[in-house]
Biopython code that builds the backbone (N, CA, C, O; Angstrom):
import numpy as np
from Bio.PDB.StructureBuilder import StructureBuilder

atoms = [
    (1, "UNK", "N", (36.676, 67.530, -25.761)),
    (1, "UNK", "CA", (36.233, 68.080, -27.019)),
    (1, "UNK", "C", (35.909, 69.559, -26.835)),
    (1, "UNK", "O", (35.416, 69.825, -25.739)),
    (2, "UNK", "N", (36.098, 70.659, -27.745)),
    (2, "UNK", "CA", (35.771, 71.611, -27.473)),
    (2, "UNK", "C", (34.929, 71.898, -28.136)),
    (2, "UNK", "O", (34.504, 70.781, -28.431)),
    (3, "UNK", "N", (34.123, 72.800, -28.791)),
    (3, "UNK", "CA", (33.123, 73.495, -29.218)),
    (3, "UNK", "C", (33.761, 75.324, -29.995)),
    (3, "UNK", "O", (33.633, 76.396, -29.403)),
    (4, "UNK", "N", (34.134, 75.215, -30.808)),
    (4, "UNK", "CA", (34.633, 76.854, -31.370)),
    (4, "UNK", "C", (33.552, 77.799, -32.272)),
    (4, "UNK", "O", (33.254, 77.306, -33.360)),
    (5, "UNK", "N", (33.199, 78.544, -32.081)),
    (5, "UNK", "CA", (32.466, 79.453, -32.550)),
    (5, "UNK", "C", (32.980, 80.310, -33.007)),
    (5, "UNK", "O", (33.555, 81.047, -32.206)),
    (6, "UNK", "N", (33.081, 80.792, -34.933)),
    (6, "UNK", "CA", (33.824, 81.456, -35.538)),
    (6, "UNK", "C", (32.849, 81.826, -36.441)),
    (6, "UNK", "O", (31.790, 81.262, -36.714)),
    (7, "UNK", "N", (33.358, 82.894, -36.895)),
    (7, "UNK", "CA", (32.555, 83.489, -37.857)),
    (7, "UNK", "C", (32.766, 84.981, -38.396)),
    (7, "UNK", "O", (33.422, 85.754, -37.697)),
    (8, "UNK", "N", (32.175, 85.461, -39.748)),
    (8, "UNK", "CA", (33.036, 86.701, -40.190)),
    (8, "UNK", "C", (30.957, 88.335, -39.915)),
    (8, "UNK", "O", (29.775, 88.246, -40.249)),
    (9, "UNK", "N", (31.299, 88.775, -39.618)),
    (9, "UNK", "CA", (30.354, 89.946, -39.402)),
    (9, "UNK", "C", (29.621, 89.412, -38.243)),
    (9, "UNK", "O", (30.033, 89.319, -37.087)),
    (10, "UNK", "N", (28.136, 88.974, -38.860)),
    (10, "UNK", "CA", (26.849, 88.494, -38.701)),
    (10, "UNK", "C", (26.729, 87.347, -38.466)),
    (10, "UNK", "O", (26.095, 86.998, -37.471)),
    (11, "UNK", "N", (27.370, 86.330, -39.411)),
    (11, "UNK", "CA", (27.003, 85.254, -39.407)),
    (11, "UNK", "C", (27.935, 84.195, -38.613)),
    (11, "UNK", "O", (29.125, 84.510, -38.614)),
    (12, "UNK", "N", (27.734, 83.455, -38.196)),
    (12, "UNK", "CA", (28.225, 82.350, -36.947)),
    (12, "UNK", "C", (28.565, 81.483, -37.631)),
    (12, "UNK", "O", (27.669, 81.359, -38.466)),
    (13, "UNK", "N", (29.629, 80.492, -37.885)),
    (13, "UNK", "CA", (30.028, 78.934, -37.800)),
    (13, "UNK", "C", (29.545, 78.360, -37.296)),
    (13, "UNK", "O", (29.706, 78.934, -36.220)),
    (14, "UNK", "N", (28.666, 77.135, -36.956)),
    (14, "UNK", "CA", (29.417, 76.180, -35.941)),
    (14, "UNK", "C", (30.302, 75.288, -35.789)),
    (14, "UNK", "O", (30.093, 74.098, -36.020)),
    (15, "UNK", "N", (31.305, 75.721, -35.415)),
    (15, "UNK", "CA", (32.179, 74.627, -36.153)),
    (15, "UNK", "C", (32.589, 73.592, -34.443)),
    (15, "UNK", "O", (32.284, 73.871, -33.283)),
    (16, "UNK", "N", (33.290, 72.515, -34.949)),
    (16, "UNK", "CA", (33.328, 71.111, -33.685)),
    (16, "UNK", "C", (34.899, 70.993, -34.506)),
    (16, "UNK", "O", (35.338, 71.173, -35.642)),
    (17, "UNK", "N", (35.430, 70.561, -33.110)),
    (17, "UNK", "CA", (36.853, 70.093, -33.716)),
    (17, "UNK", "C", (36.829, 68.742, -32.584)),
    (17, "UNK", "O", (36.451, 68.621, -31.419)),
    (18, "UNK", "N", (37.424, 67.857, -33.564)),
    (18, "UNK", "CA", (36.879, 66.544, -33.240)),
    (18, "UNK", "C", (38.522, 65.982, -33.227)),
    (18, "UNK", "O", (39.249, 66.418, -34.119)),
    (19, "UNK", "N", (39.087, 65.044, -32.246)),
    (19, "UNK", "CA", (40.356, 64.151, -32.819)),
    (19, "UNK", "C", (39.966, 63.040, -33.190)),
    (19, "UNK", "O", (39.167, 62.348, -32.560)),
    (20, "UNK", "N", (40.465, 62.758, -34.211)),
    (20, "UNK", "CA", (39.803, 61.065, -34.814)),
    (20, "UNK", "C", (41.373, 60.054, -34.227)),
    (20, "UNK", "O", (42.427, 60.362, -33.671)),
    (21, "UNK", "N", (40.665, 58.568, -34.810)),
    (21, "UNK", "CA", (41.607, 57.876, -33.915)),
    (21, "UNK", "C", (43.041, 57.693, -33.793)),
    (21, "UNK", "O", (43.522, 56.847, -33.040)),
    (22, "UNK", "N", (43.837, 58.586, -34.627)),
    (22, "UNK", "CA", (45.177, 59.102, -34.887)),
    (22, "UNK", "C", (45.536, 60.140, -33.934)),
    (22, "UNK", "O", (46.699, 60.346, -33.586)),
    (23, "UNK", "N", (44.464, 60.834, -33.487)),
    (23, "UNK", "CA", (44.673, 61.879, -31.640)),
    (23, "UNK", "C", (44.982, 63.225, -33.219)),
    (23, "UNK", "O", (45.911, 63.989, -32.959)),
    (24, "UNK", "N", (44.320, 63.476, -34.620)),
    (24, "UNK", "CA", (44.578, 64.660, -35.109)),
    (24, "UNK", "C", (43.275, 65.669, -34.858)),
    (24, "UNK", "O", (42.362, 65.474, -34.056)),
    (25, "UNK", "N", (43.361, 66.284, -35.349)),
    (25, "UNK", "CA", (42.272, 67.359, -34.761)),
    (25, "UNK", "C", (41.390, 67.440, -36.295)),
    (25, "UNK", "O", (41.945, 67.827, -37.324)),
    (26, "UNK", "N", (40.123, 67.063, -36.252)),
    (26, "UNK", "CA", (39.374, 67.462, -37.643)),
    (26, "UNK", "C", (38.154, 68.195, -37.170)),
    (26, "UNK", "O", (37.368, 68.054, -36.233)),
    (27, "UNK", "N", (38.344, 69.360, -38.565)),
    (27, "UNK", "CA", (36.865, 70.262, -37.954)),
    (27, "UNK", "C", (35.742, 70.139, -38.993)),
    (27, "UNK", "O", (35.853, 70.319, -40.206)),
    (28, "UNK", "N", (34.619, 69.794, -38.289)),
    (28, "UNK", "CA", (33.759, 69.628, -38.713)),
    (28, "UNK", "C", (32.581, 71.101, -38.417)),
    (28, "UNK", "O", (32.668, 71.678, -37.333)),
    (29, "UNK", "N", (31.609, 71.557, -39.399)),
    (29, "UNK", "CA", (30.496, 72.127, -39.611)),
    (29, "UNK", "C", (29.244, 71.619, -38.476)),
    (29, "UNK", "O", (29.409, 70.401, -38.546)),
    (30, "UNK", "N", (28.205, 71.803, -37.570)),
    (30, "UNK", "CA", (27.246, 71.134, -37.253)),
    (30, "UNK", "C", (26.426, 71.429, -37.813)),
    (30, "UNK", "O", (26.298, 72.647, -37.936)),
    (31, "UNK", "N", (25.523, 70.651, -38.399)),
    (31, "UNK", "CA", (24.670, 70.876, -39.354)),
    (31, "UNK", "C", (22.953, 70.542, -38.275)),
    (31, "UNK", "O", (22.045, 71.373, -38.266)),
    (32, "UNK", "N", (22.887, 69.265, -37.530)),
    (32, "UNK", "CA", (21.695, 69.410, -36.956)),
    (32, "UNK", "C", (21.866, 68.347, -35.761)),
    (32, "UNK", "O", (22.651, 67.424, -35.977)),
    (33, "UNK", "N", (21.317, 68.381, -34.729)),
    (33, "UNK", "CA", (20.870, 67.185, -33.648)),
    (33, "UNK", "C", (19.928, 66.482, -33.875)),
    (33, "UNK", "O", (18.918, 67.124, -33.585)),
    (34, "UNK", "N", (19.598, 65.194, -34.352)),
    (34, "UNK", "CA", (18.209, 64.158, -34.805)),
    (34, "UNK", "C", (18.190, 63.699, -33.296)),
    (34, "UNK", "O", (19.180, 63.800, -32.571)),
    (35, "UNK", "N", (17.309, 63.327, -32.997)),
    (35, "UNK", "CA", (16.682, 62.118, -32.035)),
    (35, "UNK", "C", (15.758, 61.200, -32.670)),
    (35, "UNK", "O", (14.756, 61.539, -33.301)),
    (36, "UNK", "N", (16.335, 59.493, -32.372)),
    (36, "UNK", "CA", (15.350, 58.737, -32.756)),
    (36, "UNK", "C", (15.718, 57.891, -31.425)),
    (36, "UNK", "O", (16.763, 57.818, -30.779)),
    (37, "UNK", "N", (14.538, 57.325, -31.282)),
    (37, "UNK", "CA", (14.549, 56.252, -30.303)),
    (37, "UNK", "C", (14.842, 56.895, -29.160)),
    (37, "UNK", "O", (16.044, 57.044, -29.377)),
    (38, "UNK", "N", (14.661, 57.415, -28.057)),
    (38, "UNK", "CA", (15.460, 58.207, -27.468)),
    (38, "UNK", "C", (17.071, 58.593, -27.553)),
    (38, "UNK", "O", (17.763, 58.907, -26.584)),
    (39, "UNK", "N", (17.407, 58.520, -28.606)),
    (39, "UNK", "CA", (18.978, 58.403, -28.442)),
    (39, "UNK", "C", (19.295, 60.187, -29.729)),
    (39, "UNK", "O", (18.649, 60.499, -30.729)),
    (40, "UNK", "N", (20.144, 60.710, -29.270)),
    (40, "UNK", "CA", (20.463, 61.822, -29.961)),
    (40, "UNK", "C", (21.748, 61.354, -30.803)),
    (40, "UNK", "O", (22.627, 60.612, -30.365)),
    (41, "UNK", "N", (21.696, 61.994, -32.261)),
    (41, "UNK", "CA", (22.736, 62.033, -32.974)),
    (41, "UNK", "C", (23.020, 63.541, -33.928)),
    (41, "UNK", "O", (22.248, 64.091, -34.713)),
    (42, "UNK", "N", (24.493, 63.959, -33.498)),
    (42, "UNK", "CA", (24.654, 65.070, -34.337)),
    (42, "UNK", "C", (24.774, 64.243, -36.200)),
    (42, "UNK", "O", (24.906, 63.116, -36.678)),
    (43, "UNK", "N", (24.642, 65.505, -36.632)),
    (43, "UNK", "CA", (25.618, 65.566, -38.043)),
    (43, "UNK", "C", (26.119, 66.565, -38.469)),
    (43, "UNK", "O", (25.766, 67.739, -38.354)),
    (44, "UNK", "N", (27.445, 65.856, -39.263)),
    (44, "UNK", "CA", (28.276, 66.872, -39.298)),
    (44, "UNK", "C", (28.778, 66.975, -40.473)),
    (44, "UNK", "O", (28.584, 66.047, -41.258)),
    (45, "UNK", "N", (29.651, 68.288, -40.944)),
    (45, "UNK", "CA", (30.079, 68.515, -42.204)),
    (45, "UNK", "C", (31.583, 68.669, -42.154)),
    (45, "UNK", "O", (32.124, 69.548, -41.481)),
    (46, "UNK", "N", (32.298, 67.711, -42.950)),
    (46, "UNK", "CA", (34.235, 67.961, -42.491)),
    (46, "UNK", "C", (34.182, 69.532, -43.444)),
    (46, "UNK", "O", (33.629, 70.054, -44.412)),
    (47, "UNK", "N", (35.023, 69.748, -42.544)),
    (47, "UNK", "CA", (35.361, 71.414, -42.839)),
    (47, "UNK", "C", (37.360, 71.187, -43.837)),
    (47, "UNK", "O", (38.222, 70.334, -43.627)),
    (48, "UNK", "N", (37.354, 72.163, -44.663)),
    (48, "UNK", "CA", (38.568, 71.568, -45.129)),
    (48, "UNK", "C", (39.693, 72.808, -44.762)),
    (48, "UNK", "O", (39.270, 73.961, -44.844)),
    (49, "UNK", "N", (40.879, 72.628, -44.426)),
    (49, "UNK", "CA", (41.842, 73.495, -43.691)),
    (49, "UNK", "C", (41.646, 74.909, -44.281)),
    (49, "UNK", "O", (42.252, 75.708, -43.568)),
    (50, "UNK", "N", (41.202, 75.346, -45.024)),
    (50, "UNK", "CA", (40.566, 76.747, -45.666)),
    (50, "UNK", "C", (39.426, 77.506, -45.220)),
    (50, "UNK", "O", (39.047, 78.658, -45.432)),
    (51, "UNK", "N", (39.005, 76.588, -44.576)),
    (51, "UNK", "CA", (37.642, 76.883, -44.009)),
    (51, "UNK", "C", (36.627, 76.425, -44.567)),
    (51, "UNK", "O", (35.592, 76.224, -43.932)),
    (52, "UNK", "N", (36.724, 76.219, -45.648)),
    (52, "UNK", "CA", (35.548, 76.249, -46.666)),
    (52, "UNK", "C", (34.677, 74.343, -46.312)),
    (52, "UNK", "O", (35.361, 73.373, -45.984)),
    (53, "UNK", "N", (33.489, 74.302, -46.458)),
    (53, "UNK", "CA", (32.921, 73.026, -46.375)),
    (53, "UNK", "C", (33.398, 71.909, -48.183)),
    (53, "UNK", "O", (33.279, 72.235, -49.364)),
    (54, "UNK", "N", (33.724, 71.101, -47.775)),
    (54, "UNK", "CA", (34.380, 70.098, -48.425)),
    (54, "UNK", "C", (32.254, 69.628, -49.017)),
    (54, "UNK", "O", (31.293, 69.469, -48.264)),
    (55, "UNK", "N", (32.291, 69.571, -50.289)),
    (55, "UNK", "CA", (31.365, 68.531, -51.023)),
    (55, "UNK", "C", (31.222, 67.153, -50.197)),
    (55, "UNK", "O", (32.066, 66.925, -49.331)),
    (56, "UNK", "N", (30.483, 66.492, -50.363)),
    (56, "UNK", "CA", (30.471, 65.140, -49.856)),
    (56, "UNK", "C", (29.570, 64.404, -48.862)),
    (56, "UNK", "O", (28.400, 64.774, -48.758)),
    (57, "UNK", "N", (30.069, 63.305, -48.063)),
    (57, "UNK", "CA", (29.241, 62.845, -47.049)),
    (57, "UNK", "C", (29.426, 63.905, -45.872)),
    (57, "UNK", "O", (30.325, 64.708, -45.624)),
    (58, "UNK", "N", (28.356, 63.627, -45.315)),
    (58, "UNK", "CA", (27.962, 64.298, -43.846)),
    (58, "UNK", "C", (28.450, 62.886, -42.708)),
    (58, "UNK", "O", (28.294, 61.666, -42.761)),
    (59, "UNK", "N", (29.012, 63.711, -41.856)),
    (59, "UNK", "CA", (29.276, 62.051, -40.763)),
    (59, "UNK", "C", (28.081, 62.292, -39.786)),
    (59, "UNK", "O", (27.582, 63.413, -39.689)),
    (60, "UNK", "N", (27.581, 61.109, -38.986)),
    (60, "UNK", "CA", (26.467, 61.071, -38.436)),
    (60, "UNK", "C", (27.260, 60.549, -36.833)),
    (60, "UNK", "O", (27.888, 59.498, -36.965)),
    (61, "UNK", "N", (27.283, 60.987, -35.788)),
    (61, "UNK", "CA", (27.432, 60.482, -35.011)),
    (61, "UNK", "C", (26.501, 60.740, -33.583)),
    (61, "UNK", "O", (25.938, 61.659, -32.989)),
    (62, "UNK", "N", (26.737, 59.336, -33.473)),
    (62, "UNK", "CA", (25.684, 59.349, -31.697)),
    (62, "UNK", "C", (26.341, 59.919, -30.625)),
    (62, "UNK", "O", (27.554, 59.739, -30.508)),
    (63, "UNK", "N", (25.512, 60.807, -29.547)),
    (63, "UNK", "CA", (25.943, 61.627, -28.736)),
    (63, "UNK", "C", (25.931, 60.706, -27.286)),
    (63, "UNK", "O", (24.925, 60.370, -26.661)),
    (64, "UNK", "N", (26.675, 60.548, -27.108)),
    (64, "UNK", "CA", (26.734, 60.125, -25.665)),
    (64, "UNK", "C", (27.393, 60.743, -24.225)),
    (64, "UNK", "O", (28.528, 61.132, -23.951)),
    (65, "UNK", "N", (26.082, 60.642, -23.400)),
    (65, "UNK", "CA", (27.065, 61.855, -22.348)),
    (65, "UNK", "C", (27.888, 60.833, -21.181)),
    (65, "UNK", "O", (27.606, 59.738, -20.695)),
    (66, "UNK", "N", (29.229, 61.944, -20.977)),
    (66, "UNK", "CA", (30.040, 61.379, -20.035)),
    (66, "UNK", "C", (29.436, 60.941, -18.696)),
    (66, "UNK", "O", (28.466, 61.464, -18.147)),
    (67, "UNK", "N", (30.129, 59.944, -18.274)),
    (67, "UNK", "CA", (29.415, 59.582, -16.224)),
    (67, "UNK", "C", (30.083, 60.514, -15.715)),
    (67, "UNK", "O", (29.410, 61.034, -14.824)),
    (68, "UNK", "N", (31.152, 61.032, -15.836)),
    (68, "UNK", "CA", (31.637, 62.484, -15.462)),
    (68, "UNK", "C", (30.429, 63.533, -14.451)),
    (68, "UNK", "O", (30.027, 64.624, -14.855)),
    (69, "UNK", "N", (30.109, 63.054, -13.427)),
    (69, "UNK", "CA", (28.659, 64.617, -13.053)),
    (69, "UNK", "C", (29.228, 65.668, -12.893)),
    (69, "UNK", "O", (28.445, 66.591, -12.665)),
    (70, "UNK", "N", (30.924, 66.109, -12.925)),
    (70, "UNK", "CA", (31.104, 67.295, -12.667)),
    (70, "UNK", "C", (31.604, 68.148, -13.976)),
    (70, "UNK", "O", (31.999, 69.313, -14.028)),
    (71, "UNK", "N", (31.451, 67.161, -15.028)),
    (71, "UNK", "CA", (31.587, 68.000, -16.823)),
    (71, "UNK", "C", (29.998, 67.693, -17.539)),
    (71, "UNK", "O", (29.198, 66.796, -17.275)),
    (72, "UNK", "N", (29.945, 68.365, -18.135)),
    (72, "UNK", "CA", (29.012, 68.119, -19.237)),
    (72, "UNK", "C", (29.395, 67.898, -20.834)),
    (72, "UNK", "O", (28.722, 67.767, -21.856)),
    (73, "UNK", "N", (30.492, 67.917, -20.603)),
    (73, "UNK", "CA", (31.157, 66.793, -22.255)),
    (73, "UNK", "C", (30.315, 66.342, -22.796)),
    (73, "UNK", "O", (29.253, 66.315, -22.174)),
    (74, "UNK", "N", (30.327, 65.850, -23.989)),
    (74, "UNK", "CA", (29.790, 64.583, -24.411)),
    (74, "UNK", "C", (31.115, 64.069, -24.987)),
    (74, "UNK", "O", (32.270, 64.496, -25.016)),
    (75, "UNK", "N", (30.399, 62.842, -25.490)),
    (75, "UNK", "CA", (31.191, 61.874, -26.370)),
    (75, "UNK", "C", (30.583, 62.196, -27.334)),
    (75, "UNK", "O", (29.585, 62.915, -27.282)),
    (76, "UNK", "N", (31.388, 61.424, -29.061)),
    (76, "UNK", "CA", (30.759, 61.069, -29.723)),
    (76, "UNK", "C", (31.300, 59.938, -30.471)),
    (76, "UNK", "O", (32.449, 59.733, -30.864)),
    (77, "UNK", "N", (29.913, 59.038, -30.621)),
    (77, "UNK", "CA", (30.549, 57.789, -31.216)),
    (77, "UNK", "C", (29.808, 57.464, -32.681)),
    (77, "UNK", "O", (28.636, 57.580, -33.040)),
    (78, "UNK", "N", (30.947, 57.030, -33.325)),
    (78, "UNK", "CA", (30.358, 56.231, -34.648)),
    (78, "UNK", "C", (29.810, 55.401, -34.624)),
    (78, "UNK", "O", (29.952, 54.602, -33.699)),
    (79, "UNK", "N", (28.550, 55.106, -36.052)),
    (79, "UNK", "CA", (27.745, 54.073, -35.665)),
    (79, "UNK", "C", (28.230, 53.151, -36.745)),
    (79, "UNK", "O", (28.593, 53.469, -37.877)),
    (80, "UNK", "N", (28.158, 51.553, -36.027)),
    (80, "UNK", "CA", (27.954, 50.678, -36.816)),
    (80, "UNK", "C", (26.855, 50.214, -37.851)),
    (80, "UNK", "O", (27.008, 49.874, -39.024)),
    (81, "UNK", "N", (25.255, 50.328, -36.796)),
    (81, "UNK", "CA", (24.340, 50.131, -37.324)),
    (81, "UNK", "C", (24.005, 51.060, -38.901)),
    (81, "UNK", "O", (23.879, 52.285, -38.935)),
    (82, "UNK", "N", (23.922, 50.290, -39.921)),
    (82, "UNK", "CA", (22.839, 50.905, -41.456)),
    (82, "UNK", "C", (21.820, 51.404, -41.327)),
    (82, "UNK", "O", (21.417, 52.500, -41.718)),
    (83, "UNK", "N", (21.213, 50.415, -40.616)),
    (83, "UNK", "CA", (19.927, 50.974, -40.375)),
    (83, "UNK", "C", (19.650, 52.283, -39.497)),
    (83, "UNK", "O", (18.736, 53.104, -39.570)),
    (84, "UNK", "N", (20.653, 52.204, -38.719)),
    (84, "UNK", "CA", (20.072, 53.598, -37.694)),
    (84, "UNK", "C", (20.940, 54.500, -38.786)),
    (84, "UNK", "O", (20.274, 55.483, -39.109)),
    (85, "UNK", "N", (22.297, 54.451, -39.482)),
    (85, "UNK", "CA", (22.673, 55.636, -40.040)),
    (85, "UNK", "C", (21.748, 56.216, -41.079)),
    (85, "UNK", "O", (21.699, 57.425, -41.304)),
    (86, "UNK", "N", (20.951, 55.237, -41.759)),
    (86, "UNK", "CA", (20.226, 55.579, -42.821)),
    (86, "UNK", "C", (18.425, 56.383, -42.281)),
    (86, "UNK", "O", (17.846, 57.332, -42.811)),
    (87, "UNK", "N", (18.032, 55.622, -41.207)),
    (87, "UNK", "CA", (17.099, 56.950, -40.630)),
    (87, "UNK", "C", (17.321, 58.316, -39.937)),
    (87, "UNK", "O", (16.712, 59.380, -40.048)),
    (88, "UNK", "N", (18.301, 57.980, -39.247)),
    (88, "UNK", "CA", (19.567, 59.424, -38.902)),
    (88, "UNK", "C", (19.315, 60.414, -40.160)),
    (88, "UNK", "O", (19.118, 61.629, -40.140)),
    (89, "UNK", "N", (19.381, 59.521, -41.269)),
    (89, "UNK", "CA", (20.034, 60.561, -42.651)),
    (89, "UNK", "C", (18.893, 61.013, -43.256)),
    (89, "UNK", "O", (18.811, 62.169, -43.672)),
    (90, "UNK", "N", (17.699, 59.944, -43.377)),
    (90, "UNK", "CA", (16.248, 60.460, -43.765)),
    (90, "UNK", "C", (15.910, 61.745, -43.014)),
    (90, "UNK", "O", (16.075, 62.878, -43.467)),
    (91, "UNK", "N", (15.374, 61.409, -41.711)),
    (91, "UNK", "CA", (15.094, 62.613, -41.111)),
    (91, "UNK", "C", (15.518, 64.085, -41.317)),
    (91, "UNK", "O", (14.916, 65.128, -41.573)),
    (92, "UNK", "N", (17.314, 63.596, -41.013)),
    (92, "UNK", "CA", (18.214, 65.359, -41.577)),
    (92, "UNK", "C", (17.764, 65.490, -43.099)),
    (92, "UNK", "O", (17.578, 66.697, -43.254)),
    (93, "UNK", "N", (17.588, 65.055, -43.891)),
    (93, "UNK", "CA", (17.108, 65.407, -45.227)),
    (93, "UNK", "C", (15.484, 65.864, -45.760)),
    (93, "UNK", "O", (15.136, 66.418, -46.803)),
    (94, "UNK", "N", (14.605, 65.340, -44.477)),
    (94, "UNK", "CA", (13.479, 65.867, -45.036)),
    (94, "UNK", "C", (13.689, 67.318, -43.797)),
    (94, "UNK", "O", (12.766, 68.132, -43.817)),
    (95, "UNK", "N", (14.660, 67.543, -42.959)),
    (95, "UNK", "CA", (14.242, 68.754, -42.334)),
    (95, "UNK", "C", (15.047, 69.420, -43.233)),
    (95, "UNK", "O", (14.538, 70.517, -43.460)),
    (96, "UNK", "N", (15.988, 69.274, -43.800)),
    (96, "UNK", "CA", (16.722, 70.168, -44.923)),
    (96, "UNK", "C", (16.370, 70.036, -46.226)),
    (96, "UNK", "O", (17.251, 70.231, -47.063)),
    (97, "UNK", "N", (15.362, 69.772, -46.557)),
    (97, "UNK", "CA", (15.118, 69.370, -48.078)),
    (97, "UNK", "C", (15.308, 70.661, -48.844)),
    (97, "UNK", "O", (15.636, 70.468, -50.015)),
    (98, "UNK", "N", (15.159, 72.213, -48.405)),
    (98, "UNK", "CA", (14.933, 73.192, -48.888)),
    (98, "UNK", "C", (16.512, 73.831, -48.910)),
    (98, "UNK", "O", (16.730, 74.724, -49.730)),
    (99, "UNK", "N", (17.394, 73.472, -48.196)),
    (99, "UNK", "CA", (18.401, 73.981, -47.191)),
    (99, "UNK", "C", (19.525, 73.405, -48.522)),
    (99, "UNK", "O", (19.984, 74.123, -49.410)),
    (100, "UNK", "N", (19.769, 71.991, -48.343)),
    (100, "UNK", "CA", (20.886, 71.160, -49.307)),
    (100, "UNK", "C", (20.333, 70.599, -50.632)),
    (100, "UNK", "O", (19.108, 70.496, -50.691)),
    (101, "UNK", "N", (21.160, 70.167, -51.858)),
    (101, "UNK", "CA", (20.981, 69.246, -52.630)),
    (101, "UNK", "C", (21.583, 68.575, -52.338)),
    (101, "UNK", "O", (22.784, 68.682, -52.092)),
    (102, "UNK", "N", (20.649, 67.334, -52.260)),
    (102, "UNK", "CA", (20.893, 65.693, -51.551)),
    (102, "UNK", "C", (21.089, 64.955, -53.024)),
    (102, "UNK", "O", (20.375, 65.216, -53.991)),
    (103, "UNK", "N", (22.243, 63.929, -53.038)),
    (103, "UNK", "CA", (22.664, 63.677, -54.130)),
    (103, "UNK", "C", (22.645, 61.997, -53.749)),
    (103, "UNK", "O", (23.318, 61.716, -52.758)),
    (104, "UNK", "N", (22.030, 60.988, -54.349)),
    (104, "UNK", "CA", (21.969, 59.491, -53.659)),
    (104, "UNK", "C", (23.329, 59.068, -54.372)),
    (104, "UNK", "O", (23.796, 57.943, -54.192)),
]
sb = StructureBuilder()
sb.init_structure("model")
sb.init_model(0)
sb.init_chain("A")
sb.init_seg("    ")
for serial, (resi, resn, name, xyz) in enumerate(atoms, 1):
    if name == "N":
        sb.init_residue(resn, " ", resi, " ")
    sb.init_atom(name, np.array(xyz, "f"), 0.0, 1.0, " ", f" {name:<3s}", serial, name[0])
structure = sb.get_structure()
């Protein structure tokens, strides 16, 4: 996975380019790292081939690091669990409450 950092003057992207399970390349926005339980999860914003952030859901995924000791990769995996996606999503929303309009 790589990590690309783009941006126009001043201001920074973060943008993640991710292959989903077709091996295509999708770029996503990072929006924040949650920790619950000891376990870390990004979230993210699909970015649409323009650059521009696409309206919509945010994907939530759990960070898992490689047994790899000579990379520092991570993984990232989708969650099955509701329950953990839905406190994942509380948390990012009361630290952004000022930031996004959250739409149920």
């Amino acid at each position: 996975m790589e990590e690309n950092f783009e941006g126009e003057g001043e201001e920074l992207d973060n943008i993640i380019i991710l292959n989903d399970e077709e091996g295509n390349e999708v770029k996503f926005e990072f929006l924040d790292l949650v920790e619950l339980d000891d376990e870390e999860y990004v979230v993210l914003l699909p970015v649409t081939e323009e650059g521009e952030e696409e309206e919509g859901e945010v994907v939530i995924l759990k960070v898992e690091d490689t047994d790899d000791e000579d990379s520092d990769e991570e993984s990232y995996i989708s969650i099955e669990d509701e329950d953990i996606l839905n406190k994942v999503f509380e948390i990012f929303k009361e630290k952004f409450k000022d930031d996004f309009d959250f739409v149920d």
